[in-house]
Every structure is written in C-alpha cells, then in structure tokens.
C-alpha positions as CSV (number, residue, x, y, z in Angstrom):
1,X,-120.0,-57.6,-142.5
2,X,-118.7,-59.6,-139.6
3,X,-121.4,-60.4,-137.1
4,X,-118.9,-61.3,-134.5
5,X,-115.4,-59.6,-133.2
6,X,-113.0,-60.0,-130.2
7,X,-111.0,-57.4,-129.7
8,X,-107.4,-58.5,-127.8
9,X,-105.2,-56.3,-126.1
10,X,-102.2,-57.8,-124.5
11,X,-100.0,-55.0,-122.3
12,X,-97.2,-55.5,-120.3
13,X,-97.0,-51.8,-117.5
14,X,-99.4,-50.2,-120.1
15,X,-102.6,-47.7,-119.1
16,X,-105.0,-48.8,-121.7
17,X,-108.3,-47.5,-120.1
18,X,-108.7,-44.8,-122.6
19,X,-108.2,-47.2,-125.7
20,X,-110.0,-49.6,-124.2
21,X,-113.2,-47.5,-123.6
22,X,-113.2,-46.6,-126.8
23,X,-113.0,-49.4,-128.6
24,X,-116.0,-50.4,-126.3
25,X,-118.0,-47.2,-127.0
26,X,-117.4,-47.7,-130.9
27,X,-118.3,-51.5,-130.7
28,X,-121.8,-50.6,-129.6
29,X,-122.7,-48.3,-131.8
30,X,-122.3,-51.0,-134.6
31,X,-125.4,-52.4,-135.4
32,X,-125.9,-56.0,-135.1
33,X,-122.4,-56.6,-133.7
34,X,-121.4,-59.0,-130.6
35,X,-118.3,-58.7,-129.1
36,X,-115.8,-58.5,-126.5
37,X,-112.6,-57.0,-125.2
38,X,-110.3,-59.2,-123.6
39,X,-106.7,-57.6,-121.8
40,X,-104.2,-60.0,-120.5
41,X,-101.9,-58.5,-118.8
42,X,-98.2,-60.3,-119.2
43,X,-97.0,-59.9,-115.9
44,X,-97.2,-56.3,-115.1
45,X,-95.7,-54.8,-111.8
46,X,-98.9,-55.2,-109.6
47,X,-98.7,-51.2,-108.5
48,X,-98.8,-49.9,-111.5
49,X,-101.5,-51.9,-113.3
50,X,-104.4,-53.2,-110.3
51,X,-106.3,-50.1,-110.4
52,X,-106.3,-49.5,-114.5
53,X,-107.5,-53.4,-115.0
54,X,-109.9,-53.3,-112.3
55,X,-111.5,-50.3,-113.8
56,X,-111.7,-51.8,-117.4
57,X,-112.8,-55.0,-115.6
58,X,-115.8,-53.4,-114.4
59,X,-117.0,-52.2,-118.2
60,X,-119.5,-54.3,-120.1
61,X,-118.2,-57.0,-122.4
62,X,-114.7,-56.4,-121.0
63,X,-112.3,-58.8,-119.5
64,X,-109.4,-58.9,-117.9
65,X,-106.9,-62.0,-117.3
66,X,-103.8,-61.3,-115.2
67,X,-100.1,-63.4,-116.2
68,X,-97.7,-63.8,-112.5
69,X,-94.6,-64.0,-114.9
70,X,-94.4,-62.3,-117.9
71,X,-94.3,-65.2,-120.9
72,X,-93.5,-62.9,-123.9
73,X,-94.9,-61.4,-126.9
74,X,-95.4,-64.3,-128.4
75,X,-96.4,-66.2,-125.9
76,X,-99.0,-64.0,-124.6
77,X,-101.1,-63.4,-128.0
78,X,-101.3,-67.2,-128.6
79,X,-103.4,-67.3,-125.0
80,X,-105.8,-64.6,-125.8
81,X,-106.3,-66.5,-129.1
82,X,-107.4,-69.5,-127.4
83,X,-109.1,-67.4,-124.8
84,X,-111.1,-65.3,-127.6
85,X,-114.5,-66.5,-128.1
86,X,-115.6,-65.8,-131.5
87,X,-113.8,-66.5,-135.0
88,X,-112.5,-63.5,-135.7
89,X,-109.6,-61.8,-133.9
90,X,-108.4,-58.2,-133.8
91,X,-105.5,-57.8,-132.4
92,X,-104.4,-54.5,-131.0
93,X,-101.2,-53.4,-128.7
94,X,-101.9,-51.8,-125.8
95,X,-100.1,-48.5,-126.1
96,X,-102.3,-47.4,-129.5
97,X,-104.6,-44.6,-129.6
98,X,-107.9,-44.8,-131.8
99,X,-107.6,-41.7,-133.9
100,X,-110.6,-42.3,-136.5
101,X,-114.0,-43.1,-134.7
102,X,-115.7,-45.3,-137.1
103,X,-112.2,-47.6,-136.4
104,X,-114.2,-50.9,-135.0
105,X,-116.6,-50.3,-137.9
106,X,-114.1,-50.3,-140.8
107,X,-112.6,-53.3,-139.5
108,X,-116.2,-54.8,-139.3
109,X,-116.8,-54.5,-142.6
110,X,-113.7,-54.8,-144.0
111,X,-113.3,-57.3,-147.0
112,X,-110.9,-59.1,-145.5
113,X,-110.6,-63.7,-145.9
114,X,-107.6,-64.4,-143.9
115,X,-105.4,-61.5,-142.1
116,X,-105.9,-58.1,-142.9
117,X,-103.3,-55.2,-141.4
118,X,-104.4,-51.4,-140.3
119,X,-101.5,-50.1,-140.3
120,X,-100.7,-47.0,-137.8
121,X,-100.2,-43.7,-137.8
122,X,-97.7,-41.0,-136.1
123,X,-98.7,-38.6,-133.7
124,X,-96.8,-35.5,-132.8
125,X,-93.6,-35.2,-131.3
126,X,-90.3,-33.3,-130.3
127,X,-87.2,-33.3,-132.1
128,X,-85.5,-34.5,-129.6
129,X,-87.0,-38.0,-129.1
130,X,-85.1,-40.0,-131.1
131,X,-88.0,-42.8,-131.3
132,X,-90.6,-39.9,-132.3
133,X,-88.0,-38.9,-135.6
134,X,-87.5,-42.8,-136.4
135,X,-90.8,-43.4,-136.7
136,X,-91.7,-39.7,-138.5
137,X,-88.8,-41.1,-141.1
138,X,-90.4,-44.1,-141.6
139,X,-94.4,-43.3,-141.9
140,X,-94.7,-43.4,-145.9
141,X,-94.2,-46.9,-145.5
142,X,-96.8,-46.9,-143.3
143,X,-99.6,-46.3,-146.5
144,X,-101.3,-49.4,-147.5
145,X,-100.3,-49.0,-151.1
146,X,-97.0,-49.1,-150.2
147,X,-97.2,-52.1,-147.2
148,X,-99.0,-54.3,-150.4
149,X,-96.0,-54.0,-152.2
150,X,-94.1,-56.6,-149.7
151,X,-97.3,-57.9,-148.0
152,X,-95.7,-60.4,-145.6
153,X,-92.9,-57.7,-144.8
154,X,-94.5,-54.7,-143.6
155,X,-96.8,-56.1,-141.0
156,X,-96.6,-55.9,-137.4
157,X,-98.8,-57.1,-134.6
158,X,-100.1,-53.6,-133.2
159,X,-103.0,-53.3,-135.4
160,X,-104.2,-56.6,-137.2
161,X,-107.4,-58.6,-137.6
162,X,-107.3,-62.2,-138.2
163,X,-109.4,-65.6,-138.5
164,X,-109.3,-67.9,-135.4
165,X,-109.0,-71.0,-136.8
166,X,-106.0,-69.6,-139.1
167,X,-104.1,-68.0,-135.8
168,X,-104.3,-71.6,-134.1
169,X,-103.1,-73.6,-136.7
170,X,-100.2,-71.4,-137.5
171,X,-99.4,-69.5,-133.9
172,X,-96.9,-67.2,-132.8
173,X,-93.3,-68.5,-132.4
174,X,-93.6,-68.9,-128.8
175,X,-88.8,-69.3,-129.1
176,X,-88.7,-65.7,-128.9
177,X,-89.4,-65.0,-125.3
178,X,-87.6,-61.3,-125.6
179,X,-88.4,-58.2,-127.7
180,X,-88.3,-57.8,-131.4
181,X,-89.2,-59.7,-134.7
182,X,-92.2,-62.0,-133.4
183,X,-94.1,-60.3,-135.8
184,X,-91.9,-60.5,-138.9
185,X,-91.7,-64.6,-138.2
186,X,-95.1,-64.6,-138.0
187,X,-95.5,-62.9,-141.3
188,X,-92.8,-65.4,-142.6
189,X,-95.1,-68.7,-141.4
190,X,-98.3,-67.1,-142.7
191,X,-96.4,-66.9,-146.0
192,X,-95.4,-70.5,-146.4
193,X,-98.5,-71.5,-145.2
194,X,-100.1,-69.8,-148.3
195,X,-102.1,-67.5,-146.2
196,X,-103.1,-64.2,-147.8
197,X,-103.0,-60.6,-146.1
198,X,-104.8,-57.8,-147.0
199,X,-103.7,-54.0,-146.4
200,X,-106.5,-51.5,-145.6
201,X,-106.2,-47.7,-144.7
202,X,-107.5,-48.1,-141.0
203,X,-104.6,-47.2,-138.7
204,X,-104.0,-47.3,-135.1
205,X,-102.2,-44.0,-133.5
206,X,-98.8,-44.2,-132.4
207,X,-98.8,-41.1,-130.2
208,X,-97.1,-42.2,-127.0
209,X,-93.3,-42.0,-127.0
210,X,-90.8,-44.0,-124.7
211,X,-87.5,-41.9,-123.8
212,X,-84.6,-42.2,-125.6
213,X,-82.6,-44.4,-123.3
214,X,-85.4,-46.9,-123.2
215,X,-85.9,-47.3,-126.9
216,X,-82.1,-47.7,-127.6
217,X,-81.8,-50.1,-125.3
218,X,-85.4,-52.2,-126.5
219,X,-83.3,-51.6,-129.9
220,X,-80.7,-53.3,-128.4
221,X,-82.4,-56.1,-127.1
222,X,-84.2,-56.5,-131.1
223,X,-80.9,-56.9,-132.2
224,X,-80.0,-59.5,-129.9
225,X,-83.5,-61.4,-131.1
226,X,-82.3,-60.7,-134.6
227,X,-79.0,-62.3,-134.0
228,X,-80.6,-65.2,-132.4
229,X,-82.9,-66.1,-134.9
230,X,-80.6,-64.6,-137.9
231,X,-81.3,-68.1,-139.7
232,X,-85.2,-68.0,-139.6
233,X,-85.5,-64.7,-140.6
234,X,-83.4,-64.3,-143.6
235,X,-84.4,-62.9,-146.5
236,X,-87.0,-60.9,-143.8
237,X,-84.4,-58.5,-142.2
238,X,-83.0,-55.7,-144.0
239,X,-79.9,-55.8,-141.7
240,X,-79.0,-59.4,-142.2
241,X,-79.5,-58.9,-145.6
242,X,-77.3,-55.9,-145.9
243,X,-74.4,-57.1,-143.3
244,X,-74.3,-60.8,-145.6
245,X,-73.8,-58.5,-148.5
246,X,-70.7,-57.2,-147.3
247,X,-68.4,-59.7,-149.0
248,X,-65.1,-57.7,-147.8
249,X,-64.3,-58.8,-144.2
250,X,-61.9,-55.9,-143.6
251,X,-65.0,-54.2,-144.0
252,X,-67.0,-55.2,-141.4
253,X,-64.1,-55.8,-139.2
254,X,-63.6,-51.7,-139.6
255,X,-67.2,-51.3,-138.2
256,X,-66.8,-53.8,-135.2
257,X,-63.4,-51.5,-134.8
258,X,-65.3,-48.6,-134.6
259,X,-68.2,-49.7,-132.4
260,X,-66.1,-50.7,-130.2
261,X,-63.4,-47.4,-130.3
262,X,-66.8,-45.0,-130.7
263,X,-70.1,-47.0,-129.7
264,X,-70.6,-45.8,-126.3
265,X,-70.2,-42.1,-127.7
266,X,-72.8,-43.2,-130.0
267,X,-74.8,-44.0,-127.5
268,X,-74.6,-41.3,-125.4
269,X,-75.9,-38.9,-128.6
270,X,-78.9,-41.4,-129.2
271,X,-79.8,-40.9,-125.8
272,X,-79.1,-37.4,-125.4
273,X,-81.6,-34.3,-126.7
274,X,-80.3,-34.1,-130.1
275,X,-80.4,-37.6,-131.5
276,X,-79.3,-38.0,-135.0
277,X,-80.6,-40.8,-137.0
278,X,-77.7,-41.5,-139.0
279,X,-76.0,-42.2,-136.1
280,X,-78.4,-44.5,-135.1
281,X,-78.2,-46.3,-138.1
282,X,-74.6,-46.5,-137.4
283,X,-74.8,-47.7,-134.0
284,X,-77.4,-50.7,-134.6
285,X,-74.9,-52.0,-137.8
286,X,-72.2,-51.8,-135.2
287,X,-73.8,-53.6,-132.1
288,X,-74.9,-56.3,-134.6
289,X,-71.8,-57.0,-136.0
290,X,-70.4,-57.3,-132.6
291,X,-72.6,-60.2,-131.5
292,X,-70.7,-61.8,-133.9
293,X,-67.6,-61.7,-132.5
C-alpha cells in the first residue's frame, strides 16, 4: 500500500469542484494515507474559472496554481510533476467524474512498479451527440483485459498513476503545444525506455459531453497534431498506418477528391442531430489526406 499520493488535475475552462471534493473526501477516509490535490489551471478565461478554484483552494490539502497563457497538454502535466510533492503521481483530467467510491483506495493499493492505467468508463447519453456514440462504440476497448493486449497503445492521460522519478526522467513531449496524441507519444517513450504499465479495472467516468461542433473541430485539430508528428508516431496511429497501406495513389487521390467535392456536407451531418459514425470515419480519412496535399 502506498503511504503517500498526489493527486494532479490540470484543466483548462473546466468546473472540477465536484471531482475534486471527492477525491478529497475519499483520500481521507484511507487509513494511513498523506496526500494532496494540486489543480493548475492552463490558462483559463479568468470569468469562468476564479470562483471554482478559489473554492477548491479553500479545501484542506488542496492547491491551486494558476498559468497567464495556456502552455499545452503537455506542457502543463510536466509542471504539476515537478510541483507534486510526493513519489507517486496520479494523474487525472479535469472533466472525469468518480463513479466507484473506494477509487483513491484501489489506486492506493494497487500493485502497480512503474505506470499503471484506470481506464474510464461511459456515462449516458443522447443519440444525437456524435462524441457520446464514438465513445459508446469504442468502450470494449476500454476493459483492462483488452487495453493489456497493446499496453503502450491503449493508454491515455485521463486516468493514470505513475512514479515521480520515472515521469521526470522521461517527460511529456512538451513539441506538441495543440490537442491530440501527447498521450500516445508518451506511451511510445515509456516503451523504449523499457518502462512497464500495468492495466487495472479502476475507471474514471466520462459522463460530460462537448457539442458536436466542438468535438469535430478538436478532431480536427488531432489530426493536424497527427500530421505533424506523422514520423514520431508511426506504428502508434491506426490512421497513419491504414493511409501508408494504401499503395494505389488513385486511391487516395479519389478520397482527397471527395473531401473536397463532399467534406463540408460531411461536416454539416457530424455536426447536426443525427450524426453517423461512418461518416465520421469518412470525414477524418479525408481531412487527413488533405494535409497532404
């Protein structure tokens, strides 16, 4: 059992009071645990955040450090890791929920040498939030027994516990200032450093949904991080993978066609009340192949 635990939380325009208290409430109740909760916020619009961090400020073992200019994903997770005061790091993102409440506790006594992953689960939703049916789609993946089939693959930073020491050696790639894939090159650096991972059934809750036109467009800007960094992450994406497998080029030329004749239609349907995945699938192929060109 670990004797010691900071819990990090960095948000960028997120309310994480309730998670926040919580996590504090459940902290406590373990016996013979220290700890501490520490938010920084990456340069949130001042309105909508003062009053949420100075409420969390004022809770015991709580604090709160506040970024002027938003430095990224990245950027912002290797502060609180130098910031955090004890050696072993749980790292949460600030729009989970806490669904079990003996969460803290199973990550305290968790077997874990290195990194161990949580996983999350999926709260409900409407039909006609196309971010709600992606993820729904997805969830088996989401089981531990299937994330240990491609350890270093299927993690992601919204849920994770890891040693200090391991984290500052081998830190996020602070290159990728923009959204999407920080986590998959971290996995990929862990990797090559040898590091080992361990998947446990303690998920997060992914209950809060973004609207459509918001998540298509942070889709958008993944893809554009994808592209950039298309030559230190492949073998890690499935979309590189699958778009260097075309080996036709009238192929993909056909596609870049049809983004361009059809993608804005595409669009509008992704961000309308009937989404359709396949579409989806469709449109992302299609704005990736054009950042190509």
């Amino acid at each position: 059992m670990k004797q010691e635990l900071s819990i990090l939380i960095p948000i960028y325009n997120n309310d994480c009071r309730q998670q926040v208290t919580e996590l504090c409430h459940q902290a406590e109740d373990v016996k013979g645990l220290t700890f501490e909760i520490v938010v920084a916020d990456d340069g949130s619009s001042e309105a909508v955040v003062s009053d949420w961090l100075l409420a969390i400020s004022q809770m015991k073992n709580v604090r709160c450090i506040r970024k002027e200019q938003n430095v990224g994903r990245a950027a912002i997770r290797n502060f609180l890791a130098r910031e955090a005061t004890f050696n072993w790091l749980l790292f949460m993102d600030g729009d989970m929920a806490i669904p079990s409440k003996e969460f803290v506790k199973n990550w305290v006594e968790a077997d874990i040498d290195q990194i161990g992953y949580g996983g999350y689960i999926v709260g409900p939703g409407e039909s006609s939030s196309l971010r709600y049916i992606y993820e729904k789609k997805c969830e088996p993946m989401h089981r531990a027994k299937e994330r240990q089939k491609r350890p270093f693959l299927h993690f992601h930073t919204c849920n994770f516990m890891i040693n200090k020491e391991l984290m500052l050696a081998h830190p996020f790639d602070e290159r990728i200032r923009h959204y999407g894939y920080e986590d998959v090159l971290f996995g990929k650096q862990l990797r090559q450093a040898g590091a080992t991972i361990c998947h446990i059934e303690n998920p997060a809750g992914f209950f809060d949904y973004e609207d459509n036109e918001h998540f298509v467009s942070k889709t958008e800007e993944g893809l554009r991080t994808l592209y950039e960094f298309r030559n230190d992450l492949r073998g890690y994406s499935q979309m590189i993978t699958f778009v260097e497998g075309i080996h036709i080029k009238a192929v993909c030329k056909l596609i870049v066609l049809w983004h361009r004749l059809f993608g804005k239609m595409e669009r509008r349907n992704l961000c309308g009340e009937k989404p359709s995945l396949r579409l989806f699938k469709l449109y992302k192929l299609g704005y990736y192949l054009c950042l190509k060109r």
